[in-house]
N, CA, C and O atoms as a GROMACS GRO file, in nm:
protein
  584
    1UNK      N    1   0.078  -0.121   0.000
    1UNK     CA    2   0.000   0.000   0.000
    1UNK      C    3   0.082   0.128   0.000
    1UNK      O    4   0.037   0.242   0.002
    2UNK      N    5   0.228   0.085  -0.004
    2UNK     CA    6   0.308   0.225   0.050
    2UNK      C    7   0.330   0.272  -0.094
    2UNK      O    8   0.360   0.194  -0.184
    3UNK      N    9   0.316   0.400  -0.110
    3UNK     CA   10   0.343   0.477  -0.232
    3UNK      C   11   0.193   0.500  -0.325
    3UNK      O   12   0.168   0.603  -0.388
    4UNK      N   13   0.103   0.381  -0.318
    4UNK     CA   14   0.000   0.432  -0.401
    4UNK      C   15  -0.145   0.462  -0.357
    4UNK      O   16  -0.215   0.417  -0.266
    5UNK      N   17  -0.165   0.557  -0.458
    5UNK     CA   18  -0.284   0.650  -0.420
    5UNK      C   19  -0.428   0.546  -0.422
    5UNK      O   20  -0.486   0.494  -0.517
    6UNK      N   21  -0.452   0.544  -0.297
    6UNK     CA   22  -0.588   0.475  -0.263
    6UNK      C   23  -0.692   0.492  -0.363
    6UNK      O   24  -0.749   0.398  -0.419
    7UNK      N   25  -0.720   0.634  -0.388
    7UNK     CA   26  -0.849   0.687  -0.491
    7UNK      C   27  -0.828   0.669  -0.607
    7UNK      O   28  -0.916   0.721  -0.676
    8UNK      N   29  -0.723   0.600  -0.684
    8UNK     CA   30  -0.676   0.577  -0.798
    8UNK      C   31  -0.767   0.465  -0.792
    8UNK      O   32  -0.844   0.464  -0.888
    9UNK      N   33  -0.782   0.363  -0.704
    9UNK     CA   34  -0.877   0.220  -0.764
    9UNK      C   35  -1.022   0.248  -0.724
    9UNK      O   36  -1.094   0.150  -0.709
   10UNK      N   37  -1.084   0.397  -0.701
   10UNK     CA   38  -1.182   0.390  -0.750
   10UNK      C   39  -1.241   0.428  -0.860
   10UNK      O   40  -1.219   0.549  -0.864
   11UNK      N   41  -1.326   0.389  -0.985
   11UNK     CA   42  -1.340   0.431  -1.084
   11UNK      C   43  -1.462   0.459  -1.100
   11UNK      O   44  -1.538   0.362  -1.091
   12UNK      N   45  -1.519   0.585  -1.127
   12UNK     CA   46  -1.661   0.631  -1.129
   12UNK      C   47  -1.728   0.615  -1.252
   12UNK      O   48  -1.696   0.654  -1.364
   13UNK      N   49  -1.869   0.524  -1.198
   13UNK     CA   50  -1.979   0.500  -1.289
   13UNK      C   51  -2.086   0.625  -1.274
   13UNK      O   52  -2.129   0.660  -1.164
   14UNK      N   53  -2.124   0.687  -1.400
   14UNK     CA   54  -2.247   0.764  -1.412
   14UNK      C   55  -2.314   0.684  -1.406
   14UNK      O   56  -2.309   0.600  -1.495
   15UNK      N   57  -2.403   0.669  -1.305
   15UNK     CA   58  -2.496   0.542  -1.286
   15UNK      C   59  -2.679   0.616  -1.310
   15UNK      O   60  -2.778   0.544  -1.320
   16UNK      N   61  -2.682   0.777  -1.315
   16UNK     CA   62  -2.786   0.864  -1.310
   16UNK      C   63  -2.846   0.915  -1.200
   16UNK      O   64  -2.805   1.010  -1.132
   17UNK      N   65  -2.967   0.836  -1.180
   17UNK     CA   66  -3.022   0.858  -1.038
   17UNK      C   67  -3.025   0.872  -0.941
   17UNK      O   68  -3.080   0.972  -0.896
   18UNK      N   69  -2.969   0.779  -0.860
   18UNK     CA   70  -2.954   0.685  -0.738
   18UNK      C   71  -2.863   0.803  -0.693
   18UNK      O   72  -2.770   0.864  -0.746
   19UNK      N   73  -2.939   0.811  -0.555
   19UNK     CA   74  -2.879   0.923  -0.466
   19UNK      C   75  -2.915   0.904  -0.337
   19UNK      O   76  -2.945   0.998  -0.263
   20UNK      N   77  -2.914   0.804  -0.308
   20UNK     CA   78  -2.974   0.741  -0.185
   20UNK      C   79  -2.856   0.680  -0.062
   20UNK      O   80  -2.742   0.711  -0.095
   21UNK      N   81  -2.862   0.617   0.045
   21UNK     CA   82  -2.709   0.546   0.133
   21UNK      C   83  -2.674   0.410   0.054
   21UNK      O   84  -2.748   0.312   0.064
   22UNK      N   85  -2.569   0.410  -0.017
   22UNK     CA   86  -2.531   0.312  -0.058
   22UNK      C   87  -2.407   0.259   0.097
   22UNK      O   88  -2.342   0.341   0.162
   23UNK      N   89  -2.407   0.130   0.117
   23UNK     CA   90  -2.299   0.102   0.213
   23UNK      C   91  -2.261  -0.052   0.195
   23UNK      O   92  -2.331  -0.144   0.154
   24UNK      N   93  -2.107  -0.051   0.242
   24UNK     CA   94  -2.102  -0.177   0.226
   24UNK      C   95  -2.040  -0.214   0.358
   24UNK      O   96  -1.983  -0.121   0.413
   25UNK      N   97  -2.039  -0.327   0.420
   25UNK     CA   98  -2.021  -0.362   0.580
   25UNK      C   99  -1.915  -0.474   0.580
   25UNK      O  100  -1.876  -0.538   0.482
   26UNK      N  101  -1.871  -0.487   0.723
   26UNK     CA  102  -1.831  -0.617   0.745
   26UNK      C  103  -1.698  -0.608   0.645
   26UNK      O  104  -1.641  -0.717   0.642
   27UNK      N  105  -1.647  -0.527   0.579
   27UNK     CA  106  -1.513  -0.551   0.499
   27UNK      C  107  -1.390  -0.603   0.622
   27UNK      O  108  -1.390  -0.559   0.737
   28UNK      N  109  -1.300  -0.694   0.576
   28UNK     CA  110  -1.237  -0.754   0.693
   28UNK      C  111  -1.081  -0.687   0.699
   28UNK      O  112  -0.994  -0.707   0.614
   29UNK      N  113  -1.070  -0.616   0.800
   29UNK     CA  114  -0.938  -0.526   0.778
   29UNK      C  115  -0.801  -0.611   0.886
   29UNK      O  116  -0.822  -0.661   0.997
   30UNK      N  117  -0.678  -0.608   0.818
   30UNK     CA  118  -0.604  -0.661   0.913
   30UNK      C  119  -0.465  -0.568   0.850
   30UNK      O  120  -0.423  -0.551   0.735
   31UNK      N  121  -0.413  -0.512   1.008
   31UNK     CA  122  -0.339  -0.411   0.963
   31UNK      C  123  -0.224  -0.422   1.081
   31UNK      O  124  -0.234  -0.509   1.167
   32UNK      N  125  -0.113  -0.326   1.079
   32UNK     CA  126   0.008  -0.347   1.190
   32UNK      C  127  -0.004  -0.230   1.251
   32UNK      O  128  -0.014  -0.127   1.183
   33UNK      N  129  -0.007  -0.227   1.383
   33UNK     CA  130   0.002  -0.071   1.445
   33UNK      C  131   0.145  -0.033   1.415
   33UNK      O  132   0.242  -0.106   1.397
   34UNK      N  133   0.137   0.111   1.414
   34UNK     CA  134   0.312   0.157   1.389
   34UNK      C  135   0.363   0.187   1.525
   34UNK      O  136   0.474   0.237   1.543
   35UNK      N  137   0.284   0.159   1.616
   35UNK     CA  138   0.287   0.202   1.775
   35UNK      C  139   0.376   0.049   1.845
   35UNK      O  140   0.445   0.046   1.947
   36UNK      N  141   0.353  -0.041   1.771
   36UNK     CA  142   0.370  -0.147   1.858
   36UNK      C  143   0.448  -0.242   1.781
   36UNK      O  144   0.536  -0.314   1.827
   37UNK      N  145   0.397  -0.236   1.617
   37UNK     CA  146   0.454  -0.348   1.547
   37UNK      C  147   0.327  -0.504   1.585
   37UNK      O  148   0.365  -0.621   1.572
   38UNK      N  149   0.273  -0.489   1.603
   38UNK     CA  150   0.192  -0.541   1.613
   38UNK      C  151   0.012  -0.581   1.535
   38UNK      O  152   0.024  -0.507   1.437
   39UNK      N  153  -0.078  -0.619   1.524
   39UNK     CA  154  -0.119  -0.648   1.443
   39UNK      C  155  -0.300  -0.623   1.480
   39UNK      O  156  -0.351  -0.688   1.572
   40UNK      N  157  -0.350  -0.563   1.430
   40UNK     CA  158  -0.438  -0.495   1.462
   40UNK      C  159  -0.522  -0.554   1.346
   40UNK      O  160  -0.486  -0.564   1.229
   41UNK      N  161  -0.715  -0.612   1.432
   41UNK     CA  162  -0.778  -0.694   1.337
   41UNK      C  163  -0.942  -0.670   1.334
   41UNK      O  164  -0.999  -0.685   1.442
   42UNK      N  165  -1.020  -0.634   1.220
   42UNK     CA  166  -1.168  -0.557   1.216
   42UNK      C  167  -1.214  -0.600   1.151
   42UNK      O  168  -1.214  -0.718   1.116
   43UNK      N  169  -1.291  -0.471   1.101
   43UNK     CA  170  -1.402  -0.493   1.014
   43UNK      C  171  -1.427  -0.351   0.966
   43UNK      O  172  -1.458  -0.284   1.065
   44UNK      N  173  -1.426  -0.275   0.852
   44UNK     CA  174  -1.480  -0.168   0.811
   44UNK      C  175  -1.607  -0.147   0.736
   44UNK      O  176  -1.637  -0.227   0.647
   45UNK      N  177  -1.688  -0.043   0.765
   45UNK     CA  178  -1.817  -0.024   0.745
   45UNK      C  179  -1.809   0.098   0.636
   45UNK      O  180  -1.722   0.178   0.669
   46UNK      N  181  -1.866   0.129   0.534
   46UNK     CA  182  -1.853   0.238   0.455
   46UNK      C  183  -1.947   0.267   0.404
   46UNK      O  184  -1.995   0.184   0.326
   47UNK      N  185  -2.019   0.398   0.424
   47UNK     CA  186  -2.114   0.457   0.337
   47UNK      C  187  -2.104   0.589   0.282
   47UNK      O  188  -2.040   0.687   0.319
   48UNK      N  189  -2.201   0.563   0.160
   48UNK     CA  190  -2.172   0.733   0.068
   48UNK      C  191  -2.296   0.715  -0.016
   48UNK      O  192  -2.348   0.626  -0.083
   49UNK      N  193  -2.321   0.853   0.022
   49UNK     CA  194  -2.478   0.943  -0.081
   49UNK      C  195  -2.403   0.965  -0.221
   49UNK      O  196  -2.320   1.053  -0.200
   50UNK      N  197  -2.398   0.937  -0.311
   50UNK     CA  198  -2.357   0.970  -0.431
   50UNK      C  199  -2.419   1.132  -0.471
   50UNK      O  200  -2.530   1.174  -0.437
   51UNK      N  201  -2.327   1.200  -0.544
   51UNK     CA  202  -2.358   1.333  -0.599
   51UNK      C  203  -2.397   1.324  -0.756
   51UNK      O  204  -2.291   1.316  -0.817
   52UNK      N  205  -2.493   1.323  -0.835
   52UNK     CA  206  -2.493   1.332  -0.948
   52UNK      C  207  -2.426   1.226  -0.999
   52UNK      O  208  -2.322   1.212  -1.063
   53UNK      N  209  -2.577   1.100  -0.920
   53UNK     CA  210  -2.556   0.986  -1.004
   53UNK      C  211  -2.426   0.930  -0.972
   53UNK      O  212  -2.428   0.807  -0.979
   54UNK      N  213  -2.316   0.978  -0.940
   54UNK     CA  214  -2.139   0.901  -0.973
   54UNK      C  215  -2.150   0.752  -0.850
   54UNK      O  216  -2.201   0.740  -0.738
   55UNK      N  217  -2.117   0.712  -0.889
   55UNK     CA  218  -2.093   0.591  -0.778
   55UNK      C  219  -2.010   0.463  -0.873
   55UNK      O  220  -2.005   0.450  -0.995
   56UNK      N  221  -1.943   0.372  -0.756
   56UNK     CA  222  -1.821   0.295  -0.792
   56UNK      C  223  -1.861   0.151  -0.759
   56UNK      O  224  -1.947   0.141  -0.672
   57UNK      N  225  -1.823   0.058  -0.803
   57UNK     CA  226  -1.866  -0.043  -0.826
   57UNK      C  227  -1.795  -0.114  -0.636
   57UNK      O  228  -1.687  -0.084  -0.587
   58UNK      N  229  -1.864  -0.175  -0.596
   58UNK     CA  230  -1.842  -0.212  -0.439
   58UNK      C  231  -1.720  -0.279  -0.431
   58UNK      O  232  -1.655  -0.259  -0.328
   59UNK      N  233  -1.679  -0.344  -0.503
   59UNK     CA  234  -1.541  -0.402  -0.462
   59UNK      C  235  -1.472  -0.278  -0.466
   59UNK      O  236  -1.402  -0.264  -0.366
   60UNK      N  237  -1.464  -0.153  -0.573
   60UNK     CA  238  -1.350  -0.068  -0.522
   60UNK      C  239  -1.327  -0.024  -0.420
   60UNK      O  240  -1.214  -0.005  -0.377
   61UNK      N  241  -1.465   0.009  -0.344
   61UNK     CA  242  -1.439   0.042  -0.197
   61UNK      C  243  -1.376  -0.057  -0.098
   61UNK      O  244  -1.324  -0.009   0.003
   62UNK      N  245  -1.374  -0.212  -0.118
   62UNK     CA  246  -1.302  -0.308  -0.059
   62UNK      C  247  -1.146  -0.255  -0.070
   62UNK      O  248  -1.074  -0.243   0.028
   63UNK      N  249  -1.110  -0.227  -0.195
   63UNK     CA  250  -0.976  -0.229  -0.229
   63UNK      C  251  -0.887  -0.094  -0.194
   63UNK      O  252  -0.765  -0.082  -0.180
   64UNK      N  253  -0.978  -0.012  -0.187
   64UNK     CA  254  -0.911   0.144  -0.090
   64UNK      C  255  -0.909   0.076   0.084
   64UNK      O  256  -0.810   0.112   0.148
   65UNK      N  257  -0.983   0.007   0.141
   65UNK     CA  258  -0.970  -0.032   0.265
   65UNK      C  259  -0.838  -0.106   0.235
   65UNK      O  260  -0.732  -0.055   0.270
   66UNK      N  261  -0.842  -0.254   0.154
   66UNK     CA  262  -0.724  -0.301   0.153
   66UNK      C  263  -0.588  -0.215   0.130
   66UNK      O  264  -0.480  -0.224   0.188
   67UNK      N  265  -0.618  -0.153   0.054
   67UNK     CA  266  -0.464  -0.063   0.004
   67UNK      C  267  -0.399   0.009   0.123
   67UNK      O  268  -0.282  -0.008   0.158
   68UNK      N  269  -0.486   0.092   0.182
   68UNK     CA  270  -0.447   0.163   0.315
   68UNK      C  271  -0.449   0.073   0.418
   68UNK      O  272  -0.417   0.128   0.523
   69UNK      N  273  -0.472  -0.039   0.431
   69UNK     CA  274  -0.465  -0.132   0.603
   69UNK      C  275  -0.307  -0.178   0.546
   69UNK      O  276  -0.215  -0.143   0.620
   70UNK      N  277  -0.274  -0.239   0.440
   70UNK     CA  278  -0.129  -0.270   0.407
   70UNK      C  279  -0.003  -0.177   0.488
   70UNK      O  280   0.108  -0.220   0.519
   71UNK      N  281  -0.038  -0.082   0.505
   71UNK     CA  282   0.073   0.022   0.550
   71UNK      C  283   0.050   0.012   0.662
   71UNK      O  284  -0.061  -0.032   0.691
   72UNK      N  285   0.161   0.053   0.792
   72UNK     CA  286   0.166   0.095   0.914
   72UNK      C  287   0.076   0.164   0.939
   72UNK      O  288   0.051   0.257   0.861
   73UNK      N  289   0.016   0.150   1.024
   73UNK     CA  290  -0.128   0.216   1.058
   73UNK      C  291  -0.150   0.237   1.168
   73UNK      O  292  -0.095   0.164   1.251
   74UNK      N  293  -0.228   0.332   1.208
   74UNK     CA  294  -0.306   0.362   1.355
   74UNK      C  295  -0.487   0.403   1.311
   74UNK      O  296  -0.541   0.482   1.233
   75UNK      N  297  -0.524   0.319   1.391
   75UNK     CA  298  -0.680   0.298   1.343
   75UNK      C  299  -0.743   0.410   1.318
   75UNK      O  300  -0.822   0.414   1.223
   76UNK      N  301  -0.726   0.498   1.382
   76UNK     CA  302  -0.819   0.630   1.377
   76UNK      C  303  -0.754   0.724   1.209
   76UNK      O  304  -0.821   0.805   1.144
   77UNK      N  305  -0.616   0.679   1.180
   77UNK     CA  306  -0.559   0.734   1.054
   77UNK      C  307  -0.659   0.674   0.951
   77UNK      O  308  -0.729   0.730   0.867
   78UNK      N  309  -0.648   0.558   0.979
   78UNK     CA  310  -0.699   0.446   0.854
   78UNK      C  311  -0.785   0.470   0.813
   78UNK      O  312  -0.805   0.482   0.692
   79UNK      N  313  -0.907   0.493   0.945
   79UNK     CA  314  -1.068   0.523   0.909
   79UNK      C  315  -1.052   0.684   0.879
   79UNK      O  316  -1.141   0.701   0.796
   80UNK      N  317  -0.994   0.802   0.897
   80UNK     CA  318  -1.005   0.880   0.800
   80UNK      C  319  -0.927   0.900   0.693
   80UNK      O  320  -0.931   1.015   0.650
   81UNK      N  321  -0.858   0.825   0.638
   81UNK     CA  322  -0.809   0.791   0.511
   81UNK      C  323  -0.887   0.743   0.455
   81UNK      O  324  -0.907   0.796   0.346
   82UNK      N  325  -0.936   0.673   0.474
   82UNK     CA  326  -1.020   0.555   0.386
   82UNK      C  327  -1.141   0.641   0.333
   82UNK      O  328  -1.176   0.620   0.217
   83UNK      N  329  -1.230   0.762   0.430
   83UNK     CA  330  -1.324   0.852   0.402
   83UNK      C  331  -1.262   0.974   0.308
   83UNK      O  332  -1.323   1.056   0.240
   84UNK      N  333  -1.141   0.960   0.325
   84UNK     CA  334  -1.074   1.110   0.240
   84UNK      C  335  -1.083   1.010   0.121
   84UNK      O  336  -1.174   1.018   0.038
   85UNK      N  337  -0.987   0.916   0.115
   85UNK     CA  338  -0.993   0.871  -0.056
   85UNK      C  339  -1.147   0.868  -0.122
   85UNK      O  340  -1.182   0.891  -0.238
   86UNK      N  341  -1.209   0.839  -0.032
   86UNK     CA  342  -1.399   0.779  -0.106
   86UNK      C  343  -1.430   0.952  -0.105
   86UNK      O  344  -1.526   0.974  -0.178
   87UNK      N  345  -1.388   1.053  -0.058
   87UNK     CA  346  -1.422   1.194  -0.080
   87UNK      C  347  -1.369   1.220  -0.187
   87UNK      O  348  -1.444   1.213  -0.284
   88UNK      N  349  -1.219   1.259  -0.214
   88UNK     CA  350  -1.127   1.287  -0.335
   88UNK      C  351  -1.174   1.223  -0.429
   88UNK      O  352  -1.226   1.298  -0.512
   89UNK      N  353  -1.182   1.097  -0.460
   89UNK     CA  354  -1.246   1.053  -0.594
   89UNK      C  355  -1.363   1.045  -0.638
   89UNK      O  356  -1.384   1.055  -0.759
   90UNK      N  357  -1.476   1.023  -0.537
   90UNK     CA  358  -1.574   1.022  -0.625
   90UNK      C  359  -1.670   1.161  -0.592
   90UNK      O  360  -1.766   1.189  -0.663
   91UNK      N  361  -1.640   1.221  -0.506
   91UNK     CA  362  -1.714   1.389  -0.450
   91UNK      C  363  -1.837   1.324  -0.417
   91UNK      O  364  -1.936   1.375  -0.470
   92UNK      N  365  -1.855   1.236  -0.351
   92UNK     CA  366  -2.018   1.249  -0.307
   92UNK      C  367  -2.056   1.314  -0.248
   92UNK      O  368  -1.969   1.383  -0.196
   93UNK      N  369  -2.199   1.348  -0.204
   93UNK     CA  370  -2.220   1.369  -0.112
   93UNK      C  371  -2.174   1.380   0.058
   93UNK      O  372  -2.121   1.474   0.115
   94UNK      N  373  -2.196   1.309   0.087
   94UNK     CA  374  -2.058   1.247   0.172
   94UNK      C  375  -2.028   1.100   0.234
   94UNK      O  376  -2.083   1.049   0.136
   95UNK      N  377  -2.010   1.046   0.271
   95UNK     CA  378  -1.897   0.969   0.346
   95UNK      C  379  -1.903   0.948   0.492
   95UNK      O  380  -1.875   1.026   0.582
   96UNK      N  381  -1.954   0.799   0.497
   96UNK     CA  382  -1.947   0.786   0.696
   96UNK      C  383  -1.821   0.655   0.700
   96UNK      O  384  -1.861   0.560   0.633
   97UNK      N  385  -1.685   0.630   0.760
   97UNK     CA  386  -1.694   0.521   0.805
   97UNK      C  387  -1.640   0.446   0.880
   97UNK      O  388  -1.518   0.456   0.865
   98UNK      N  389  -1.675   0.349   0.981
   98UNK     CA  390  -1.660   0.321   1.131
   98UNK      C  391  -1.604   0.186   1.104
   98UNK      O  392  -1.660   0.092   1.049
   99UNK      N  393  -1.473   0.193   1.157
   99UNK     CA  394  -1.378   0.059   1.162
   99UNK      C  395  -1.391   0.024   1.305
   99UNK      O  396  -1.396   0.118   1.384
  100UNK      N  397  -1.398  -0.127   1.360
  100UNK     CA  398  -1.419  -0.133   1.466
  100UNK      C  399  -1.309  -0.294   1.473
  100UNK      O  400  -1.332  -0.389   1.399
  101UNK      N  401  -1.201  -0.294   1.568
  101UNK     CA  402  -1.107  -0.352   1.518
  101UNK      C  403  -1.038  -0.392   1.686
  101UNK      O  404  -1.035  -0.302   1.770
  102UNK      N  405  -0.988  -0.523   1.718
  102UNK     CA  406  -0.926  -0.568   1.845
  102UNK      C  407  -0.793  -0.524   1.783
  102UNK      O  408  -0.771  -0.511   1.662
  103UNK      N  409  -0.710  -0.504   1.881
  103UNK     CA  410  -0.534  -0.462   1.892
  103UNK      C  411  -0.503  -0.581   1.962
  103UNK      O  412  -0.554  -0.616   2.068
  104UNK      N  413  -0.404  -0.650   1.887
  104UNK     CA  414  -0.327  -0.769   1.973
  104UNK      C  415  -0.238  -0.654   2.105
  104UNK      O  416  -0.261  -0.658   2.226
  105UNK      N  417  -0.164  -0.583   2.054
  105UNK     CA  418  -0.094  -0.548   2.186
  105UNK      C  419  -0.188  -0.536   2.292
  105UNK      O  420  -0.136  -0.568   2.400
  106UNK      N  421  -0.311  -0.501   2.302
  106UNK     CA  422  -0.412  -0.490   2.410
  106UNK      C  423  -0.439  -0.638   2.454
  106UNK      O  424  -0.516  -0.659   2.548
  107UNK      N  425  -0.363  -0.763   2.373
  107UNK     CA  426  -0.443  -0.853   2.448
  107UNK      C  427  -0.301  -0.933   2.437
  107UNK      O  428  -0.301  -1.048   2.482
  108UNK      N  429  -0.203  -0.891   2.391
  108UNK     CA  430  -0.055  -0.977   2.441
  108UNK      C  431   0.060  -0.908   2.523
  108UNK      O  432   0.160  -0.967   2.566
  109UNK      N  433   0.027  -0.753   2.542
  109UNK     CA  434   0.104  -0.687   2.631
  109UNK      C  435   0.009  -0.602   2.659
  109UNK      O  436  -0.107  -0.588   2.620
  110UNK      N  437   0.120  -0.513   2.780
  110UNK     CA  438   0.040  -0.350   2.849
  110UNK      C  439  -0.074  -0.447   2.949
  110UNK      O  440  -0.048  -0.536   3.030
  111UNK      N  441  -0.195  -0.398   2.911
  111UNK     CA  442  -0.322  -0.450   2.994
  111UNK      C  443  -0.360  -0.613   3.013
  111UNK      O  444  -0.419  -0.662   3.109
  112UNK      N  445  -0.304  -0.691   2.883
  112UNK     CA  446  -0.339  -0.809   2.859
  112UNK      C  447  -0.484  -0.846   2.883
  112UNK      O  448  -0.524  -0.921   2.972
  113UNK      N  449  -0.594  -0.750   2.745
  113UNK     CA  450  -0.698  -0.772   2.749
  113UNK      C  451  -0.780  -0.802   2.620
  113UNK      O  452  -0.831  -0.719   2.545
  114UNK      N  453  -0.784  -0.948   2.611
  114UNK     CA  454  -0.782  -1.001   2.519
  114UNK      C  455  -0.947  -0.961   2.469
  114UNK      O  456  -1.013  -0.946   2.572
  115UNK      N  457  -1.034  -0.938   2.343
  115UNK     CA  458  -1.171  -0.924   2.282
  115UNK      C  459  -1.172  -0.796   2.392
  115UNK      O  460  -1.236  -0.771   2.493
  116UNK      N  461  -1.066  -0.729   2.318
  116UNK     CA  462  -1.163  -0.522   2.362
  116UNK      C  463  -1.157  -0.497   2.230
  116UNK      O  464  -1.060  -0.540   2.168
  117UNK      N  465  -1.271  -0.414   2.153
  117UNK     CA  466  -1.320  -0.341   2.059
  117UNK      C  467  -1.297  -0.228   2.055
  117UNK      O  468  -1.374  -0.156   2.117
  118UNK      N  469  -1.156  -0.149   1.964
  118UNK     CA  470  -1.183   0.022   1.961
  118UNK      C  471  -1.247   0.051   1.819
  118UNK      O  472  -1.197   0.006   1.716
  119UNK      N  473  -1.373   0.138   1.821
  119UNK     CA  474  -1.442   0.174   1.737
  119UNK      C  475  -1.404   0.342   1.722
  119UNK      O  476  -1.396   0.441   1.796
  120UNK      N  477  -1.385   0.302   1.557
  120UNK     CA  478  -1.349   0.460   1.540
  120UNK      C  479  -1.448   0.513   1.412
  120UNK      O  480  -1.516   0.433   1.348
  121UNK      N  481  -1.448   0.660   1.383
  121UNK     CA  482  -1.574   0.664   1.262
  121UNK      C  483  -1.442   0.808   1.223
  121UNK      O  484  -1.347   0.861   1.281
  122UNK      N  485  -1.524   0.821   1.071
  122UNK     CA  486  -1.517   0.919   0.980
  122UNK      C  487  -1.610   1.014   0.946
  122UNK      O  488  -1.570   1.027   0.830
  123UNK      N  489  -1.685   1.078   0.951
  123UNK     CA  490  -1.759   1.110   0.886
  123UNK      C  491  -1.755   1.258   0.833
  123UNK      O  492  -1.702   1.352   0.893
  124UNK      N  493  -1.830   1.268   0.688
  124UNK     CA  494  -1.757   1.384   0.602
  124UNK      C  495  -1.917   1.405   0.513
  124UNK      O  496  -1.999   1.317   0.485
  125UNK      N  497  -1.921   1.535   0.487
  125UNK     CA  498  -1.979   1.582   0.406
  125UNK      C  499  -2.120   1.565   0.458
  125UNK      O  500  -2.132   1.584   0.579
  126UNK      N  501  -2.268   1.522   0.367
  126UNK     CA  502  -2.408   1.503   0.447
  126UNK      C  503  -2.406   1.432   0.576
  126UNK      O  504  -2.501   1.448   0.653
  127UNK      N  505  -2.320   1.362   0.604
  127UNK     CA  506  -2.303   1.277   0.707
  127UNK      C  507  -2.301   1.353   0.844
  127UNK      O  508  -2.369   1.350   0.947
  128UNK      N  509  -2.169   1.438   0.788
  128UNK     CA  510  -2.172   1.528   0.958
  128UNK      C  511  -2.264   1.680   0.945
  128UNK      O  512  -2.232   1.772   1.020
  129UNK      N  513  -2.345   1.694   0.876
  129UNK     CA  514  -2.398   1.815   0.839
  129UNK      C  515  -2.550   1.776   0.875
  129UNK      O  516  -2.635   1.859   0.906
  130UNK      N  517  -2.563   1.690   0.871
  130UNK     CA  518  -2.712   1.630   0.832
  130UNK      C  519  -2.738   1.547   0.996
  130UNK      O  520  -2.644   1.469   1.007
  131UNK      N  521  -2.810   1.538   1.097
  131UNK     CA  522  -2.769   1.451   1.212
  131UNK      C  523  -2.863   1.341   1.210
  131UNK      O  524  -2.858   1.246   1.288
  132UNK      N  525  -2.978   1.363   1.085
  132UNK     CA  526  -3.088   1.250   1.034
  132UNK      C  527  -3.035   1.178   0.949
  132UNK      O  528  -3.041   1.055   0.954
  133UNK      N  529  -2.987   1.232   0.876
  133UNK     CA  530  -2.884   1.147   0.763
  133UNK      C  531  -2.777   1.014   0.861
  133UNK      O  532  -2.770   0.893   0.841
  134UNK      N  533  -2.724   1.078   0.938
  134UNK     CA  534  -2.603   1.006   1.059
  134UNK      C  535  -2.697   0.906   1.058
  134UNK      O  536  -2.698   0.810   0.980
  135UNK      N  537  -2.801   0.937   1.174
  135UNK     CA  538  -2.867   0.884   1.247
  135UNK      C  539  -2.936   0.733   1.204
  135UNK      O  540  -2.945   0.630   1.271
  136UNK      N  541  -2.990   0.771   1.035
  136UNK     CA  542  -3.012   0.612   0.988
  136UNK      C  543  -2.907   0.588   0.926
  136UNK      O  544  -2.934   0.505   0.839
  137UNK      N  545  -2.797   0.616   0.922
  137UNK     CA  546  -2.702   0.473   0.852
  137UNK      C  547  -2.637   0.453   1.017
  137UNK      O  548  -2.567   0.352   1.015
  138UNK      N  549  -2.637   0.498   1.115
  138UNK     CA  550  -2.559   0.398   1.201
  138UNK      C  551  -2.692   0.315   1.260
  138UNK      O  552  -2.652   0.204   1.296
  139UNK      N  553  -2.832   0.329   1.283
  139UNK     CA  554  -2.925   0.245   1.259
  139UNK      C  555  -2.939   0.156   1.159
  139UNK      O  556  -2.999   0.053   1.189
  140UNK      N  557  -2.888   0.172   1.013
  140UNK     CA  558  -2.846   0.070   0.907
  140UNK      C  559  -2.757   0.004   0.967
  140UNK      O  560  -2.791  -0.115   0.974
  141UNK      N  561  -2.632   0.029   1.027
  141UNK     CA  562  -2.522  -0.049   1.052
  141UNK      C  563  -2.548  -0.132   1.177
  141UNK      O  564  -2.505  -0.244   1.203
  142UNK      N  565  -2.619  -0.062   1.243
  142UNK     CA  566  -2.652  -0.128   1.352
  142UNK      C  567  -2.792  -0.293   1.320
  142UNK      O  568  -2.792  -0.412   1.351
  143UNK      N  569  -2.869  -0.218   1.260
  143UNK     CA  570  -2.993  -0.345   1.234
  143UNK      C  571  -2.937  -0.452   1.149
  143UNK      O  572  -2.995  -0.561   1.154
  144UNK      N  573  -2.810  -0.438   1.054
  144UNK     CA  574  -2.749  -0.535   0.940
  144UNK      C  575  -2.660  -0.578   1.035
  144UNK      O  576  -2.590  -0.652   0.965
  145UNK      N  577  -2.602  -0.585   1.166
  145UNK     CA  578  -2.541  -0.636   1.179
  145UNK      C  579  -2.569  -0.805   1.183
  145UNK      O  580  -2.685  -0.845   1.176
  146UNK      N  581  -2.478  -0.882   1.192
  146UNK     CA  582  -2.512  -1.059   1.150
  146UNK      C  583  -2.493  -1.094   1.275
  146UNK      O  584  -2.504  -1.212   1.309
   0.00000   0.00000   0.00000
């Protein structure tokens, strides 16, 4: 992931209409803290209102998560990276998205506390402007969960 531009693998479809929460869940992130060297393991959640129709076919949004978890990371970077690239390339509307991810160092050193959850979010554009807009996609994320 080091050197290339995340928003480069998304490629925008004029799709017309559709201007509604598109999201995709459950993406499986596994990344190294740069804090510890250690190995840090989730799940990323991503949603975006498309602006004039543009929207990207769902695996690209898999592959900006993958591209940026490859690199040294600290969770709270990742999840707003991951919302800046889905901003920069496709301008939607905006952009929510909440990585929620165990840290081995939390459960093999320091505290030794193995299944703790740090949940972190992004959110950009209608997302943080809008608090009805928020409000049903983390109720989406919340009712889809499995």
């Amino acid at each position: 992931g080091i050197g290339r531009d995340p928003s480069e693998e998304i490629k925008v479809l004029p799709e017309g209409r559709y201007d509604e929460i598109i999201m995709v869940k459950d993406i499986p992130i596994y990344s190294m803290c740069e804090h510890h060297l250690l190995p840090f393991i989730g799940k990323a959640h991503i949603a975006y209102i498309p602006d004039n129709g543009k929207i990207t076919g769902l695996s690209k949004l898999v592959r900006v998560v993958h591209t940026l978890a490859k690199r040294l990371q600290l969770q709270e970077r990742l999840t707003d990276q991951i919302a800046s690239a889905i901003m920069d390339a496709l301008k939607p509307k905006g952009v929510m998205v909440v990585i929620e991810a165990e840290h081995l160092c939390m459960a093999m050193r320091g505290v030794r506390e193995p299944g703790t959850c740090t949940v972190t979010s992004s959110v950009k554009g209608a997302f943080r402007k809008d608090q009805k807009t928020r409000m049903e996609t983390l109720a989406l994320l919340r009712d889809l969960k499995s």
